[in-house]
PDB file of N, CA, C and O in Angstrom:
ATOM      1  N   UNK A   1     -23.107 -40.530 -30.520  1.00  0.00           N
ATOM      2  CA  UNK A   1     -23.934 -39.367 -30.262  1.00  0.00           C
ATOM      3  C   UNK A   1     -24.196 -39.237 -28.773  1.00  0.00           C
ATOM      4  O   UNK A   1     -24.128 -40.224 -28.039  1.00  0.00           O
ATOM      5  N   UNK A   2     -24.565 -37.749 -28.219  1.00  0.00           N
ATOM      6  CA  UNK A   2     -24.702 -37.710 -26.569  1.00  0.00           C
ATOM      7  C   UNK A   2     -25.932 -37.951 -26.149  1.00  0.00           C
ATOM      8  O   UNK A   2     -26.826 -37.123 -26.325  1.00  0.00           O
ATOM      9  N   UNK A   3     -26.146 -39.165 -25.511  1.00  0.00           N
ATOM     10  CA  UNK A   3     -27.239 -39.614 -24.777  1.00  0.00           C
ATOM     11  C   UNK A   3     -27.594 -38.418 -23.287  1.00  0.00           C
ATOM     12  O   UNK A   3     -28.280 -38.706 -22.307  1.00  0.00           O
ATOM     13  N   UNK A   4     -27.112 -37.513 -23.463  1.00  0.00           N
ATOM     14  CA  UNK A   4     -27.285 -36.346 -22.453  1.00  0.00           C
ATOM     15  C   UNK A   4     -28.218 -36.070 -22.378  1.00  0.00           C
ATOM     16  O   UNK A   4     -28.541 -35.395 -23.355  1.00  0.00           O
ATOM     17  N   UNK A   5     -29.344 -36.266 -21.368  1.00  0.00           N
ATOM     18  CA  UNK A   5     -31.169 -35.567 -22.009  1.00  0.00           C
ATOM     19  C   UNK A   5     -30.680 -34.011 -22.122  1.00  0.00           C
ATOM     20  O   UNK A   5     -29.809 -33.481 -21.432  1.00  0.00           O
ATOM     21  N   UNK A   6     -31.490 -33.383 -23.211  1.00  0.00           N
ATOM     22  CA  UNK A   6     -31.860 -32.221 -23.108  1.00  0.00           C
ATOM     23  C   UNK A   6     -32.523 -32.314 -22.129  1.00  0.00           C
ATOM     24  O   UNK A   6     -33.103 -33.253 -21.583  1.00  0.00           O
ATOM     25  N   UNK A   7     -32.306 -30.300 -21.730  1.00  0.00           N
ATOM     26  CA  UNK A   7     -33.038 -30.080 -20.238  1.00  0.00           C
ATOM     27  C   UNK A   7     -34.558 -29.898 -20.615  1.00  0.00           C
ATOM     28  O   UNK A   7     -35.223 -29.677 -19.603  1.00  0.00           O
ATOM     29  N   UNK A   8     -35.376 -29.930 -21.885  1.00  0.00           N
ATOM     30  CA  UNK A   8     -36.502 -29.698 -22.199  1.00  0.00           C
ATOM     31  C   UNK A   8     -36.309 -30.555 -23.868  1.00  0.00           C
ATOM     32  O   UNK A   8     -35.619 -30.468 -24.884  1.00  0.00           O
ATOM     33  N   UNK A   9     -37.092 -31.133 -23.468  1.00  0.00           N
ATOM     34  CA  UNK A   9     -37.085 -32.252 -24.697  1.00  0.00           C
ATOM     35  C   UNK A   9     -38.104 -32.005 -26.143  1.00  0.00           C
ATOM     36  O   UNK A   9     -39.209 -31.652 -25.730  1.00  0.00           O
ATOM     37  N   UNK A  10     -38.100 -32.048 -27.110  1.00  0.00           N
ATOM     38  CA  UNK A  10     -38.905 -31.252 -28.692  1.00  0.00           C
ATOM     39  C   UNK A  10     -39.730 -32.440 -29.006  1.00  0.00           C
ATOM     40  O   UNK A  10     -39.308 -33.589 -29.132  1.00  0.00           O
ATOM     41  N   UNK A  11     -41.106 -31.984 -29.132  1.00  0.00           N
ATOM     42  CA  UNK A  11     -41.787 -33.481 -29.068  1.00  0.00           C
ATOM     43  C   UNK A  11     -42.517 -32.526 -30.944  1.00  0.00           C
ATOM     44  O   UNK A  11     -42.919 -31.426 -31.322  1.00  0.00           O
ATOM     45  N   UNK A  12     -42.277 -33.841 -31.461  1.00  0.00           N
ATOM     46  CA  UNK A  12     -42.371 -33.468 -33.242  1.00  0.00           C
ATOM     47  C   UNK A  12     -44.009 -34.625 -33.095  1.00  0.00           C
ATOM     48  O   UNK A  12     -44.363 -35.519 -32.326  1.00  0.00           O
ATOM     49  N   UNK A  13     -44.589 -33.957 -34.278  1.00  0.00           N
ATOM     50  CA  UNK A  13     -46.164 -34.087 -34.653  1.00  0.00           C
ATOM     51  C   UNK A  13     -45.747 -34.571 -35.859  1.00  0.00           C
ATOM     52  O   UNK A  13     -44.921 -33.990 -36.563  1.00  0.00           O
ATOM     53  N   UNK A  14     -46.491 -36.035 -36.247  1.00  0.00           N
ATOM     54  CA  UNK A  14     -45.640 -36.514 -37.514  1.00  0.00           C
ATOM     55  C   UNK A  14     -47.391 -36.644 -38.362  1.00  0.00           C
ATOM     56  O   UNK A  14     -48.138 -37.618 -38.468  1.00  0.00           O
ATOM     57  N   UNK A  15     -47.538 -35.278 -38.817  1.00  0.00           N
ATOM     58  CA  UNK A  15     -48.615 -35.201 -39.689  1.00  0.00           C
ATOM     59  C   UNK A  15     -49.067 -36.052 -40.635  1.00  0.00           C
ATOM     60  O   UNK A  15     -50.192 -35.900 -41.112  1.00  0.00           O
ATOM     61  N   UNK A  16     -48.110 -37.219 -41.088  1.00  0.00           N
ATOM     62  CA  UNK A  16     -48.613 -38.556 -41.333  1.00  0.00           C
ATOM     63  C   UNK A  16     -49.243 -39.228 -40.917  1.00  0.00           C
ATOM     64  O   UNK A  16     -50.291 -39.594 -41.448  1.00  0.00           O
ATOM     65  N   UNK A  17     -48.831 -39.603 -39.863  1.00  0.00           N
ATOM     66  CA  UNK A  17     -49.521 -40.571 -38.280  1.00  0.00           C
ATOM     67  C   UNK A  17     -50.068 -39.932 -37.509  1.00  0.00           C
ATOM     68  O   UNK A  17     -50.458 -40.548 -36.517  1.00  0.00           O
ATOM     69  N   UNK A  18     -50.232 -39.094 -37.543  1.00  0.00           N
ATOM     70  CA  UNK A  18     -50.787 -38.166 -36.266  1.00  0.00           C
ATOM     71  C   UNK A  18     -50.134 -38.545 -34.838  1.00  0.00           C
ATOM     72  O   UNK A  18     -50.724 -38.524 -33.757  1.00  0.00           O
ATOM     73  N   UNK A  19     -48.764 -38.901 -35.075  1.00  0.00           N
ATOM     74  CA  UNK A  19     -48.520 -39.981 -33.918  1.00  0.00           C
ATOM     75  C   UNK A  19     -47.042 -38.207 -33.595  1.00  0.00           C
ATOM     76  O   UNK A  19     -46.399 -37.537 -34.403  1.00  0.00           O
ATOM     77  N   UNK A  20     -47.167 -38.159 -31.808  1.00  0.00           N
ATOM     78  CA  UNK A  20     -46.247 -37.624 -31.824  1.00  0.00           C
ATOM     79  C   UNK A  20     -44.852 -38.026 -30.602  1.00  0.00           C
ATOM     80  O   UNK A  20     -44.845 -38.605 -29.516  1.00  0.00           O
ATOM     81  N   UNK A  21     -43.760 -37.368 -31.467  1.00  0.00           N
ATOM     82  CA  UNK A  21     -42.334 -38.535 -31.097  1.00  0.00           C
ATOM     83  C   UNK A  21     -41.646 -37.382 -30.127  1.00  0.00           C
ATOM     84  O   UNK A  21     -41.645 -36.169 -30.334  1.00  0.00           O
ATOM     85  N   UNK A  22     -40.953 -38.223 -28.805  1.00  0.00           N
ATOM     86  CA  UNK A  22     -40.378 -37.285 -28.327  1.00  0.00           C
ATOM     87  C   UNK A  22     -39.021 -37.192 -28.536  1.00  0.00           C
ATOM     88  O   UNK A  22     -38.457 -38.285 -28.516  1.00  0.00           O
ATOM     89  N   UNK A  23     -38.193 -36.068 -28.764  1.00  0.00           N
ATOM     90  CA  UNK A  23     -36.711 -36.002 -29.233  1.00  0.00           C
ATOM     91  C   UNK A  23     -36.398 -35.605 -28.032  1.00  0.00           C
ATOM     92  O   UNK A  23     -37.140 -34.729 -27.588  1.00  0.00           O
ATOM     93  N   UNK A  24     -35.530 -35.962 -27.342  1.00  0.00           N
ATOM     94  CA  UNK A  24     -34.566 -35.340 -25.736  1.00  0.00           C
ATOM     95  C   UNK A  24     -33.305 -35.495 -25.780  1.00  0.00           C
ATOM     96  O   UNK A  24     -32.890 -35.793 -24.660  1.00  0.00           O
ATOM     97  N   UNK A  25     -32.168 -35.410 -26.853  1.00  0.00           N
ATOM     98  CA  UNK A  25     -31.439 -35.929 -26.823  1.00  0.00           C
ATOM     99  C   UNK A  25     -30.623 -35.778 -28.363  1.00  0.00           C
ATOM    100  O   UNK A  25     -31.209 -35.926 -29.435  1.00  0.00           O
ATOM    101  N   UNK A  26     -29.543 -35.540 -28.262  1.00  0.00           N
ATOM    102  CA  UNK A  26     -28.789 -34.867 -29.447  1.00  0.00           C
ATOM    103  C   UNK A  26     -29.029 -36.507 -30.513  1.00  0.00           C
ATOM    104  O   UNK A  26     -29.604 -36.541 -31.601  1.00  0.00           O
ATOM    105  N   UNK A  27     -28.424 -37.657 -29.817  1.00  0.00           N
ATOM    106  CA  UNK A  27     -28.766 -38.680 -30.728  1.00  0.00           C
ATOM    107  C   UNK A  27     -30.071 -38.960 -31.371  1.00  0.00           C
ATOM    108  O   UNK A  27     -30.308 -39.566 -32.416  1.00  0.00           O
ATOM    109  N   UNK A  28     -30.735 -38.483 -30.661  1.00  0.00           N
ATOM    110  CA  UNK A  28     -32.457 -38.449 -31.297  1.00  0.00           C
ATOM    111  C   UNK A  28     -32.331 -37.300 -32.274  1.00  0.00           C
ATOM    112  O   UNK A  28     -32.438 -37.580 -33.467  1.00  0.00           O
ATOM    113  N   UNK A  29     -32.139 -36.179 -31.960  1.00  0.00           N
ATOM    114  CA  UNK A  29     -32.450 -35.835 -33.105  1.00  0.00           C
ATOM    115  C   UNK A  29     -31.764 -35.628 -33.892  1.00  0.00           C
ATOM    116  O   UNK A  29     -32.146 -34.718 -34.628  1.00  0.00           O
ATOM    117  N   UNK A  30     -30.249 -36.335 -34.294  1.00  0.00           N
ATOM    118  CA  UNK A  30     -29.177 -36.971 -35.367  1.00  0.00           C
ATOM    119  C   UNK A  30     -30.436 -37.929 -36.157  1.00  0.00           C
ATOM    120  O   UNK A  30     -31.052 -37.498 -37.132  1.00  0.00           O
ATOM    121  N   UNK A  31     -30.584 -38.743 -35.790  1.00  0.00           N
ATOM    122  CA  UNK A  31     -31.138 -40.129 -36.081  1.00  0.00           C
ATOM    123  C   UNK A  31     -32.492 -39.637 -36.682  1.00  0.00           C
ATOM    124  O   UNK A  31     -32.766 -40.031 -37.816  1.00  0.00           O
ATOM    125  N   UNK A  32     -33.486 -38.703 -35.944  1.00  0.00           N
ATOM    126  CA  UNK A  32     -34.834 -38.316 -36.713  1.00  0.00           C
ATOM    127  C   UNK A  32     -34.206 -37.987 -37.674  1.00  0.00           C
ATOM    128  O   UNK A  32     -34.475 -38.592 -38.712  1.00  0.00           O
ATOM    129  N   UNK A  33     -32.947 -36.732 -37.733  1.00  0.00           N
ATOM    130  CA  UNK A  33     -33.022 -35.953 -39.185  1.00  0.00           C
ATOM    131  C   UNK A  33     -32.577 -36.560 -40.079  1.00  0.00           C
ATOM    132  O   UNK A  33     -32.876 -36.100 -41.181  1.00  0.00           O
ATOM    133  N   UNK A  34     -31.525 -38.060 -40.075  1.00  0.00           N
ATOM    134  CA  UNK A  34     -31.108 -38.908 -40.975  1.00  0.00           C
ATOM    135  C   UNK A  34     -32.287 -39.581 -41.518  1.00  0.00           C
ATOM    136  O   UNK A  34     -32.565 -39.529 -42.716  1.00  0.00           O
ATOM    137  N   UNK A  35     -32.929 -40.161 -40.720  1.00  0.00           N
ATOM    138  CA  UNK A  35     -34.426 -41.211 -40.843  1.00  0.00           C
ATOM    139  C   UNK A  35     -35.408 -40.943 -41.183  1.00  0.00           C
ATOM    140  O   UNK A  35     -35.980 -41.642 -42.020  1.00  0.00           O
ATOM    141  N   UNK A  36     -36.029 -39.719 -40.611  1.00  0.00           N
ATOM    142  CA  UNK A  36     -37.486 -39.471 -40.605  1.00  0.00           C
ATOM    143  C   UNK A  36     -37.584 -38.035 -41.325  1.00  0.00           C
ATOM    144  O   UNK A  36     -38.713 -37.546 -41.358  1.00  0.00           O
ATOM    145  N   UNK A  37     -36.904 -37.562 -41.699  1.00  0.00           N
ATOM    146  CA  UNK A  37     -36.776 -35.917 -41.651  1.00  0.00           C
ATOM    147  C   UNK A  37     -37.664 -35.387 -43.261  1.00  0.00           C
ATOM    148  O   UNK A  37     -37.089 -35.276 -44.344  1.00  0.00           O
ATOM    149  N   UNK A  38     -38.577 -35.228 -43.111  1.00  0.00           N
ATOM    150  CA  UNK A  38     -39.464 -34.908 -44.617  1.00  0.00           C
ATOM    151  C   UNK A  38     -38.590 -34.133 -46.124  1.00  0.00           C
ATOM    152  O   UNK A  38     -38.889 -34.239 -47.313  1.00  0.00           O
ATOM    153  N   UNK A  39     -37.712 -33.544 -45.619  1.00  0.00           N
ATOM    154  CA  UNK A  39     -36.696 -32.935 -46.547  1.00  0.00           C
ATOM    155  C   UNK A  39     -34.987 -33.441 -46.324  1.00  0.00           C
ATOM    156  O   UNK A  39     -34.518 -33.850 -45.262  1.00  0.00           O
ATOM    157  N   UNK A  40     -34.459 -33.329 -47.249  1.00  0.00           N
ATOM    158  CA  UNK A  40     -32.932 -33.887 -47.059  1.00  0.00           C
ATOM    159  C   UNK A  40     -31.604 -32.479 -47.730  1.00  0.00           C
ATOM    160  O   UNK A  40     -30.493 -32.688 -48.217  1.00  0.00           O
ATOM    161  N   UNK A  41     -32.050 -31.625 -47.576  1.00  0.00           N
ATOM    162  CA  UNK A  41     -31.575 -30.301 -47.743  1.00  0.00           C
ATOM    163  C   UNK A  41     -31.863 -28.927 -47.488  1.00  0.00           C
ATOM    164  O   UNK A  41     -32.813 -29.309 -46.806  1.00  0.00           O
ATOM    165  N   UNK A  42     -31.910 -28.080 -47.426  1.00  0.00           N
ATOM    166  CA  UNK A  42     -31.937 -26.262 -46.525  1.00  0.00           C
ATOM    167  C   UNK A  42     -30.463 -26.370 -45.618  1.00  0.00           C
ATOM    168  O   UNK A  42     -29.802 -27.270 -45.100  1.00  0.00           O
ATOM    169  N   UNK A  43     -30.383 -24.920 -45.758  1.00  0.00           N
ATOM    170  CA  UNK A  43     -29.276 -24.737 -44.873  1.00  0.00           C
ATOM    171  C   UNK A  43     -29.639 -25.161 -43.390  1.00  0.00           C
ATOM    172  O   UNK A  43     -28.727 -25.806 -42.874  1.00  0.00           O
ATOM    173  N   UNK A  44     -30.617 -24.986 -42.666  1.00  0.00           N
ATOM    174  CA  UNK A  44     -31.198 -25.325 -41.209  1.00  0.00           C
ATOM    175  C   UNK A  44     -30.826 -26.899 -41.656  1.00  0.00           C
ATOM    176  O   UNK A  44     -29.603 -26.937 -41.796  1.00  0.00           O
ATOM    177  N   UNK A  45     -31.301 -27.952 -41.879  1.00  0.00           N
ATOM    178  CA  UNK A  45     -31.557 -28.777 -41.846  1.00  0.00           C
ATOM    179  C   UNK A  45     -29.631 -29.510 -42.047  1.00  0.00           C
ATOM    180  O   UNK A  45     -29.252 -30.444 -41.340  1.00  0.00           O
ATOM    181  N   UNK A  46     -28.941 -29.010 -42.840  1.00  0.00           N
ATOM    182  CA  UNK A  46     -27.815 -29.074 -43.078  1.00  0.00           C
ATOM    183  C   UNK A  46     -26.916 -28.684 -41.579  1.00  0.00           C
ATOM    184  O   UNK A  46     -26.116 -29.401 -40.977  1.00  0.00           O
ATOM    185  N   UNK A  47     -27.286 -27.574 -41.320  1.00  0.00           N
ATOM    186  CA  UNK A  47     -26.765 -27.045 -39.773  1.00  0.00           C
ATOM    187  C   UNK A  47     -26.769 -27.588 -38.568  1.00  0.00           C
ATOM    188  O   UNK A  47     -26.008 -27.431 -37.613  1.00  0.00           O
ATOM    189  N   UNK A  48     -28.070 -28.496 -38.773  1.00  0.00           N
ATOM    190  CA  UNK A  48     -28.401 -29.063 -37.455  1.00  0.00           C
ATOM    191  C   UNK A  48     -27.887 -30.482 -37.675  1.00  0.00           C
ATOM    192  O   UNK A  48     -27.659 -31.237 -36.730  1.00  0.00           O
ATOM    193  N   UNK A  49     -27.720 -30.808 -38.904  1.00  0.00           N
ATOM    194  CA  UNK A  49     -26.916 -32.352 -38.866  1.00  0.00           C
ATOM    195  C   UNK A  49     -24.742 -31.863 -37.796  1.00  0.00           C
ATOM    196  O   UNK A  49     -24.126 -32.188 -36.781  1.00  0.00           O
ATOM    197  N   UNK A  50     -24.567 -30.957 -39.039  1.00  0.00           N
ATOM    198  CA  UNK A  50     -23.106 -30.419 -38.318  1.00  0.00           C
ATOM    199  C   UNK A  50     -23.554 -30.370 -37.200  1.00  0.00           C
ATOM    200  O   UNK A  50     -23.531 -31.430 -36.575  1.00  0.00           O
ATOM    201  N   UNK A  51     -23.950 -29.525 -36.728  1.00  0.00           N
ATOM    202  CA  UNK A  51     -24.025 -29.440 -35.026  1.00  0.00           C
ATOM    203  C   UNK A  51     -24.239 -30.514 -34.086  1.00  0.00           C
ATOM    204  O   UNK A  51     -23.893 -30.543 -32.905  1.00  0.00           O
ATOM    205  N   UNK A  52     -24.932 -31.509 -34.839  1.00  0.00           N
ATOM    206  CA  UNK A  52     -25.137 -32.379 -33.456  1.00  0.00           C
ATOM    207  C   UNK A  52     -23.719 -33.507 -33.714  1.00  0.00           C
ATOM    208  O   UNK A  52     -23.284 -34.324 -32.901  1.00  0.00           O
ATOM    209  N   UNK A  53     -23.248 -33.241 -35.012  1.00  0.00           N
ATOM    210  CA  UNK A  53     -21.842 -33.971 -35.051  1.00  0.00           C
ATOM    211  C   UNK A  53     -20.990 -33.100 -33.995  1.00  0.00           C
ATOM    212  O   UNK A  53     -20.164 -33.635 -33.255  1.00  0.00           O
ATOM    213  N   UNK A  54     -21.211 -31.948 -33.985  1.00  0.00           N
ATOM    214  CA  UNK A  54     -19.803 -30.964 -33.827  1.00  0.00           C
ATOM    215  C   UNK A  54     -19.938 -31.134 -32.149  1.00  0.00           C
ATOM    216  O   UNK A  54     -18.927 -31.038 -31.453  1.00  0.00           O
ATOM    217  N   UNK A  55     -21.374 -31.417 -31.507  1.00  0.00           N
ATOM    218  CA  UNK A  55     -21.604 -31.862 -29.560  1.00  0.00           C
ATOM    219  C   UNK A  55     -20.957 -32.625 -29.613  1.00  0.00           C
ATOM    220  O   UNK A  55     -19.824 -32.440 -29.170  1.00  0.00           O
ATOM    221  N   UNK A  56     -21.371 -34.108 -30.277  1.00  0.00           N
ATOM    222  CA  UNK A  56     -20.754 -35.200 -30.328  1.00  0.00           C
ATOM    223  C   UNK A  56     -19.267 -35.419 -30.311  1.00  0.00           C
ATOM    224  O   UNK A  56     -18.921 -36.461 -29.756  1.00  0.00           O
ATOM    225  N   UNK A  57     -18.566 -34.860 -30.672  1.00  0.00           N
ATOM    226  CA  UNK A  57     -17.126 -34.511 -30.960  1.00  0.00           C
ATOM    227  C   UNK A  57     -16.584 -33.726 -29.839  1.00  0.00           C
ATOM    228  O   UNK A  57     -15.414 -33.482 -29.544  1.00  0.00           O
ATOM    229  N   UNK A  58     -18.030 -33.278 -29.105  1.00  0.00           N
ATOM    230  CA  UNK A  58     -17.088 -31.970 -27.666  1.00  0.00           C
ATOM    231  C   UNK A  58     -17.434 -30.614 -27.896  1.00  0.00           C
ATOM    232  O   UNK A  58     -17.548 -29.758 -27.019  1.00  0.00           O
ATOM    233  N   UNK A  59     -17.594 -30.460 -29.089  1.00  0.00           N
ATOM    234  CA  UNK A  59     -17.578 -28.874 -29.636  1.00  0.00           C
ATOM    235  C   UNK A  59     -19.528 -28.318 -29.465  1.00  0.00           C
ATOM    236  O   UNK A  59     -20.507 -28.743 -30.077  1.00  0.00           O
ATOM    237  N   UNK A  60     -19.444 -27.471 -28.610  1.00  0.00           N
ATOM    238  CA  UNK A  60     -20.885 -26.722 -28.389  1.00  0.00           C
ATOM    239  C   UNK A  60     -21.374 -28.220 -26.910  1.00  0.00           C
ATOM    240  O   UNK A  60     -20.914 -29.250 -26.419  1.00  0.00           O
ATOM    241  N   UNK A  61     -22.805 -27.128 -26.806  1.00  0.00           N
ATOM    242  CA  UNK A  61     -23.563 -28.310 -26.136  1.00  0.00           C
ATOM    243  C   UNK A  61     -24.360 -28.627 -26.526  1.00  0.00           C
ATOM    244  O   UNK A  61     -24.617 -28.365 -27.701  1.00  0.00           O
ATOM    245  N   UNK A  62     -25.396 -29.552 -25.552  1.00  0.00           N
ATOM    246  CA  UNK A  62     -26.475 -30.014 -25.905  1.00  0.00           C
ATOM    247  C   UNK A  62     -27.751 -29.710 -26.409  1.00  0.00           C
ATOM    248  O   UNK A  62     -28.654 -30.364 -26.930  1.00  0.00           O
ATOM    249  N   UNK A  63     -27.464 -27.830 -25.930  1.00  0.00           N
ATOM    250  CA  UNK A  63     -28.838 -26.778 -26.178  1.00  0.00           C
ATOM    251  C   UNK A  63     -28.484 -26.129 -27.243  1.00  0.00           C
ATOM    252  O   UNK A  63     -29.277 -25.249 -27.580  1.00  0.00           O
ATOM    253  N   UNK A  64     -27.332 -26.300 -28.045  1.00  0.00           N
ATOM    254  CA  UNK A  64     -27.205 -25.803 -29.407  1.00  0.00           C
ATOM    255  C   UNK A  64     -28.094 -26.961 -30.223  1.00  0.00           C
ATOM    256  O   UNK A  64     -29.101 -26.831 -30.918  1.00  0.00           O
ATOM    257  N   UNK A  65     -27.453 -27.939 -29.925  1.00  0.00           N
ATOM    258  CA  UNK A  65     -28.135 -29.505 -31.066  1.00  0.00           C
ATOM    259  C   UNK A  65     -30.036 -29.302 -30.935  1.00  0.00           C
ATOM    260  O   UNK A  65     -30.810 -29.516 -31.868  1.00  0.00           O
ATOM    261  N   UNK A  66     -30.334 -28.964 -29.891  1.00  0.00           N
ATOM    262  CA  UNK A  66     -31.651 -28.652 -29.825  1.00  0.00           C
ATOM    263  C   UNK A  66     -32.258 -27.737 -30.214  1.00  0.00           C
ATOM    264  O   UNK A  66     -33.461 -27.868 -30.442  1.00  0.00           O
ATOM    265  N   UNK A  67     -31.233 -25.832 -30.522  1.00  0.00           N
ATOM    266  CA  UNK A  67     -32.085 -24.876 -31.599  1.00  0.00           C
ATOM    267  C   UNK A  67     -31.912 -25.289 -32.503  1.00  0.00           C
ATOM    268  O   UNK A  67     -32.878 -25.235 -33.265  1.00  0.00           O
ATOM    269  N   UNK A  68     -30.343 -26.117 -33.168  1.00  0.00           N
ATOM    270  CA  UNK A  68     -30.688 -26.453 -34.409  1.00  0.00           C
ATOM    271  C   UNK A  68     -31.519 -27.071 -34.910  1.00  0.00           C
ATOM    272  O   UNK A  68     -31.830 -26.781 -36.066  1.00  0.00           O
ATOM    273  N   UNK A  69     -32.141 -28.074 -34.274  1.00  0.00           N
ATOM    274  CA  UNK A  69     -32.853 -29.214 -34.718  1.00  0.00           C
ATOM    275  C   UNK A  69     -34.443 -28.210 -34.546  1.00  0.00           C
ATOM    276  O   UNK A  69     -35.143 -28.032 -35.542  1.00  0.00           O
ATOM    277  N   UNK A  70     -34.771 -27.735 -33.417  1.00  0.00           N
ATOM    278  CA  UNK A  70     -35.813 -26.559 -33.856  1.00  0.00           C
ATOM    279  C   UNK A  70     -35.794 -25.858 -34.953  1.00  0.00           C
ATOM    280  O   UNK A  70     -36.788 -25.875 -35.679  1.00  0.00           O
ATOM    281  N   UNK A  71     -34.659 -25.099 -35.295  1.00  0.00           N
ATOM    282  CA  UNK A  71     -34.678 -23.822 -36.914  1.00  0.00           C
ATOM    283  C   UNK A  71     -34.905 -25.032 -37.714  1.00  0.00           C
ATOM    284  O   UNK A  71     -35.814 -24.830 -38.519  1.00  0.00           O
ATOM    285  N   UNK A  72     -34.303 -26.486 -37.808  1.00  0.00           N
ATOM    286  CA  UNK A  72     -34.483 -27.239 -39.079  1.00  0.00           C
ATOM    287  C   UNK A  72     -36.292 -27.588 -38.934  1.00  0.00           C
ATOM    288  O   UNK A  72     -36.854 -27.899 -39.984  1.00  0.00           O
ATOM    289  N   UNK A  73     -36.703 -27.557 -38.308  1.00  0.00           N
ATOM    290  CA  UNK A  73     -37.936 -27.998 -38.045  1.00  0.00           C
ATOM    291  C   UNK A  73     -39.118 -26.906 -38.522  1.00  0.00           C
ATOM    292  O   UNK A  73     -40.198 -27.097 -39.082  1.00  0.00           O
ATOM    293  N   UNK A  74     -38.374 -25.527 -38.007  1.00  0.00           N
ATOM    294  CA  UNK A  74     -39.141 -24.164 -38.861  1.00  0.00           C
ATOM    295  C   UNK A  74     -39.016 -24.353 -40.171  1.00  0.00           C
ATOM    296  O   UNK A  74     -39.970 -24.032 -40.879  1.00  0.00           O
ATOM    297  N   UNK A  75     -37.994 -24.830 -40.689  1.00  0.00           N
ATOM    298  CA  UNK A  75     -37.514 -24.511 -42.214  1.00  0.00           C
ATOM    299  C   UNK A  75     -38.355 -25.904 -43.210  1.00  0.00           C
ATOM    300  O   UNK A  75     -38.739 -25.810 -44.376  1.00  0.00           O
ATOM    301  N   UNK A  76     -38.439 -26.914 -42.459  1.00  0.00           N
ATOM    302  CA  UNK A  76     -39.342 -27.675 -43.124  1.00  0.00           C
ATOM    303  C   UNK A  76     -40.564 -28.063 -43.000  1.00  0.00           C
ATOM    304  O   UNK A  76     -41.065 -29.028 -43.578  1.00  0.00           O
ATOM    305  N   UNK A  77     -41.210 -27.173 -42.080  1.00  0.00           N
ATOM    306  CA  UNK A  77     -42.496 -26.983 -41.753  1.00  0.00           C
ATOM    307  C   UNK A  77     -42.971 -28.207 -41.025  1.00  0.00           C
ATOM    308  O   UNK A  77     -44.144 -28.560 -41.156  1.00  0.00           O
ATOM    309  N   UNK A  78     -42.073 -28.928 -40.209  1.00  0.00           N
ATOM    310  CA  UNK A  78     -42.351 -30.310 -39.260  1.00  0.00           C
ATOM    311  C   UNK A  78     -43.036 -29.526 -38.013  1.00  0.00           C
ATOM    312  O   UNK A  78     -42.213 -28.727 -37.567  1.00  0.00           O
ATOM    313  N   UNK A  79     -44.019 -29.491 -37.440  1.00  0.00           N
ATOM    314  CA  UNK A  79     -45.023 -29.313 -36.509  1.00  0.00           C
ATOM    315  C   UNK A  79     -44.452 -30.300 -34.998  1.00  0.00           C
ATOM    316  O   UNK A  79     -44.554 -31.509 -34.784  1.00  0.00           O
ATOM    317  N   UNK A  80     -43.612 -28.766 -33.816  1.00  0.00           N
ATOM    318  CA  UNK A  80     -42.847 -29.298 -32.779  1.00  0.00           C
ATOM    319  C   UNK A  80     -44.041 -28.665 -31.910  1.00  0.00           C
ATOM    320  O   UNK A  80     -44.981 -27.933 -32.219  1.00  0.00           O
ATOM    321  N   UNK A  81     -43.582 -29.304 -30.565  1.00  0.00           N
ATOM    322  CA  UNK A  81     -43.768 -28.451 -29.691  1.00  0.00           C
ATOM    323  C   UNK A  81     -42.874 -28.216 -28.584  1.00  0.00           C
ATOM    324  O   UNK A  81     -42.713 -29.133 -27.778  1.00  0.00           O
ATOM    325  N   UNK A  82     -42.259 -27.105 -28.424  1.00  0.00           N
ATOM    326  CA  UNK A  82     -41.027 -27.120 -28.242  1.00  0.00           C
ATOM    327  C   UNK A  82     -40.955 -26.711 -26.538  1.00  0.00           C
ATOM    328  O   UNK A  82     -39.867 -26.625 -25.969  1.00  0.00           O
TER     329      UNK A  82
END
């Protein structure tokens, strides 16, 4: 995965913990949405896994892996601040 910082990094509110995590980085947020991600299906959430494969691979950049991982974040009601 691309250790590339995003140029503005998605800091997620984990309404469990009240603890909040910063994502900067396409491998971060591969790894949140495998690991931590409150839902494991929607098309967003599905999209943003492809996509941060499809950076990883060369294909798109780094600021695609980051709306996706935002729309997946609208779609499962995870509390960013973006």
């Amino acid at each position: 995965m691309s250790d590339k910082p995003w140029l503005f990094p998605v800091c997620v509110i984990c309404t469990r913990t009240n603890q909040t995590l910063k994502v900067g980085t396409t491998r971060e947020a591969w790894k949140m949405l495998l690991d931590m991600w409150p839902v494991a299906d929607g098309h967003r959430f599905l999209s943003a896994l492809r996509i941060c494969m499809d950076v990883e691979h060369g294909i798109g950049e780094p600021a695609d892996a980051r709306d996706a991982f935002i729309a997946a974040a609208e779609e499962a009601g995870v509390t960013i601040e973006a």
